[in-house]
N, C-alpha and C positions, 0 to 999 in steps of 0.2 A: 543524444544517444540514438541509435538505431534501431531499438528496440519496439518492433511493432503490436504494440497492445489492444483489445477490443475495447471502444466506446464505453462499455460497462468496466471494464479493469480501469481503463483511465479515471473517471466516476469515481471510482472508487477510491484510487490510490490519492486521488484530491480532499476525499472525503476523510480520509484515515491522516491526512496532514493539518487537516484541519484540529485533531483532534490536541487537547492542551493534558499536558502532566496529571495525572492520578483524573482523567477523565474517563468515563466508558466507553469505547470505542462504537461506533457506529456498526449497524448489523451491515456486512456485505455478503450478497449472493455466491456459492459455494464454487460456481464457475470461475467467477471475477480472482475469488481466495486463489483457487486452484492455477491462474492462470499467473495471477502477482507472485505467488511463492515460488513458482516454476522460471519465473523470470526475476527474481535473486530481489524485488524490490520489497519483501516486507518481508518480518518474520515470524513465526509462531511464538503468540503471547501466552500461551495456558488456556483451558477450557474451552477451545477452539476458534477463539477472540485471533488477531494478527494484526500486527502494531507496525504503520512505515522505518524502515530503515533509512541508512545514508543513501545507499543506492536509489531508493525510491524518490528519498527527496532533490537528488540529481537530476531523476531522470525528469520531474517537474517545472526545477528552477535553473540546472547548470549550475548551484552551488550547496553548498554540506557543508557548515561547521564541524 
C-alpha cells in the first residue's frame, strides 16, 4: 500500500495486531489514533479504545482473511 504513516502510527498499528480476541487493547497516543482512523486502518471500539481492521492488517502483511 502506499499509504504513508508516522513511525508512531506504524507502532502502533503492530501493536493493536498484536492484540488476541476479548483482549485489552494497548493504550495508543491520541496522534497515532487520529492519524490510523484517518487513514481507514483501524476502527472505533467504544470508550475511545480502536481495534485494527482488514485494511490495517493489509497494510502490515499484504494479506486479510
Amino acid at each position: 500500500m502506499s499509504r504513508s504513516l508516522s513511525p508512531e502510527a506504524v507502532e502502533a498499528l503492530r501493536r493493536l495486531n498484536d492484540v488476541g480476541v476479548g483482549q485489552t487493547a494497548p493504550e495508543v497516543a491520541q496522534s497515532a489514533v487520529a492519524e490510523l482512523l484517518a487513514s481507514g486502518l483501524v476502527a472505533e471500539a467504544g470508550s475511545g479504545e480502536v481495534e485494527i481492521n482488514c485494511s490495517g492488517r493489509q497494510y502490515l502483511s499484504g494479506d486479510c482473511d
